[in-house]
C-alpha positions in Angstrom: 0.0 0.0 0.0 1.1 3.6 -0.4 1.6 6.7 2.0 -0.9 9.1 1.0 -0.6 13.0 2.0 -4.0 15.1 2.2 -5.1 18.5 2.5 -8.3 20.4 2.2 -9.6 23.5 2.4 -12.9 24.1 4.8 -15.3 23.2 1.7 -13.1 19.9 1.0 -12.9 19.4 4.3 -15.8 16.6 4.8 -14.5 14.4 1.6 -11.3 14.9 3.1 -12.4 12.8 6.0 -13.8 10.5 3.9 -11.4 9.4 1.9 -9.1 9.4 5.1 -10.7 6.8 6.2 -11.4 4.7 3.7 -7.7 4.5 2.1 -7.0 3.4 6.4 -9.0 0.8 5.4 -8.0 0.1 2.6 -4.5 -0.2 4.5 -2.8 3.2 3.3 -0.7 5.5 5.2 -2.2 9.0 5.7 -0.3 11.8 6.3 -2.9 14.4 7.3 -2.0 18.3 6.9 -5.1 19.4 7.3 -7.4 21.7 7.9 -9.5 20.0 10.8 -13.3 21.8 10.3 -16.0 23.3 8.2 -14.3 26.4 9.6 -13.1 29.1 7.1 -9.7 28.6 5.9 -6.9 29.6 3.3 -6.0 26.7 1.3 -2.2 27.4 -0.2 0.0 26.9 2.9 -1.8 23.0 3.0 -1.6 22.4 -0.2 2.0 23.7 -0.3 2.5 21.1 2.7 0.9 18.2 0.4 3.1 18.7 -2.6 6.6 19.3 -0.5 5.4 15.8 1.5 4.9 14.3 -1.6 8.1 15.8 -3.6 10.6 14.8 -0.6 9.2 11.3 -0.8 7.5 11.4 2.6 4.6 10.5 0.4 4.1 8.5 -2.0 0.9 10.7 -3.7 -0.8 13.4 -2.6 -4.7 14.7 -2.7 -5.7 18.2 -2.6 -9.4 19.1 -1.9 -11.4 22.3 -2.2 -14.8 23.3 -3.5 -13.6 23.4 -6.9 -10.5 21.9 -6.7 -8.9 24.3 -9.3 -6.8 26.6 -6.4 -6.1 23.8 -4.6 -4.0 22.3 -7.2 -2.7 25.7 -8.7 -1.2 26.0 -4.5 -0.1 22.5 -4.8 1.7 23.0 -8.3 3.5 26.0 -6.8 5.9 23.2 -5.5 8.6 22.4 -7.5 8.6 18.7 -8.4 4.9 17.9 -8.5 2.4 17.6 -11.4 -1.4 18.3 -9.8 -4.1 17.5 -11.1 -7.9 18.7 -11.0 -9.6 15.5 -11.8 -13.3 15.3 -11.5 -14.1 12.8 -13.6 -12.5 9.5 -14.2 -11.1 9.9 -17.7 -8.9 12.7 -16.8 -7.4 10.7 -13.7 -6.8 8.1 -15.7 -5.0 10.2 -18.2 -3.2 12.4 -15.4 -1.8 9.2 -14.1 -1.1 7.4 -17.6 0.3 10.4 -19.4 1.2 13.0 -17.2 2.8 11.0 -14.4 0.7 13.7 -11.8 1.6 12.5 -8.3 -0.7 14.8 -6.6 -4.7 14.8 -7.4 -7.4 17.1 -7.0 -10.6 17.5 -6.5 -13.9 19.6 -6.1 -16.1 19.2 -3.1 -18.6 21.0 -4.5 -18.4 19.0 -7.8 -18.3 15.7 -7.5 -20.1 13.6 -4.7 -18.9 10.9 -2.6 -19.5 8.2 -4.6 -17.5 9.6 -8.0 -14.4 10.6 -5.6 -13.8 7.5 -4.6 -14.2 6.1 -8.0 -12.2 9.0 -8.9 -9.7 8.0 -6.3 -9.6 4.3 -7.2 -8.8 5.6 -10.8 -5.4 7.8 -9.6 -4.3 5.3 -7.4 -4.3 2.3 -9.6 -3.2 4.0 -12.8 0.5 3.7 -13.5 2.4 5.6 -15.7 2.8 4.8 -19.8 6.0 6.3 -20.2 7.4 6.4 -23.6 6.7 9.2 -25.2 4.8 10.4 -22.8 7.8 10.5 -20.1 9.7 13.1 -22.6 7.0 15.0 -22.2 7.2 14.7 -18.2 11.1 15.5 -18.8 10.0 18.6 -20.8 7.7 19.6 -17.8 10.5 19.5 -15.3 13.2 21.7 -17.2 10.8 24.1 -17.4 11.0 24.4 -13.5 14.8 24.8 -14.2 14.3 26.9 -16.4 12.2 29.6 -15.2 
């Protein structure tokens, strides 16, 4: 099983605690950075925290939830070394994971319900990584980091 590192804002908070607990079931590691309530909160400085956890290898993916997902994995992609993605729908996990080698995923709250996050979920986490062509691609991704 994989370590998993997690973050939400206050509107991603409840799916937060969803998934928690059922990738514990499922027998994953969770690295929880919060937040802890419905309570209002800015979402960067966790998502920041997810994406570091996940680019030092503390973790092995990360997930970042909000209403809409789409700040939330702009915060997370302000790390250097991780490729977020807002997935809410399965196609595009399937593709972040096969083509894009995204270690971090997000999602809307507000979005998607329960039931299509974990499929969503199940998706990322089970999707590996074509390579090929598409890993010149990832290459390309990450000397533009250098580079700017």
């Amino acid at each position: 099983m994989s370590r998993v590192a997690i973050g939400a804002d206050h509107a991603g908070y409840p799916l937060k605690e969803h998934l928690s607990h059922l990738l514990l079931r499922q027998g994953h590691e969770i690295i929880d950075h919060g937040t802890d309530s419905i309570e209002p909160v800015d979402y960067p400085a966790i998502c920041a925290a997810v994406g570091r956890t996940v680019r030092d290898a503390d973790a092995d993916v990360g997930i970042v939830l909000g209403g809409s997902g789409q700040g939330e994995q702009i915060a997370a992609n302000k790390v250097r070394g991780v490729r977020a993605a807002l997935c809410n729908d399965l196609y595009t996990a399937r593709l972040a994971r096969s083509h894009n080698d995204a270690n971090v995923l997000s999602m809307g709250a507000r979005i998607v319900g329960t039931g299509l996050a974990e499929e969503i979920l199940d998706t990322f986490l089970s999707t590996t990584f074509e390579g090929g062509r598409h890993a010149t691609r990832v290459a390309q991704l990450a000397e533009l980091e250098e580079t700017f």
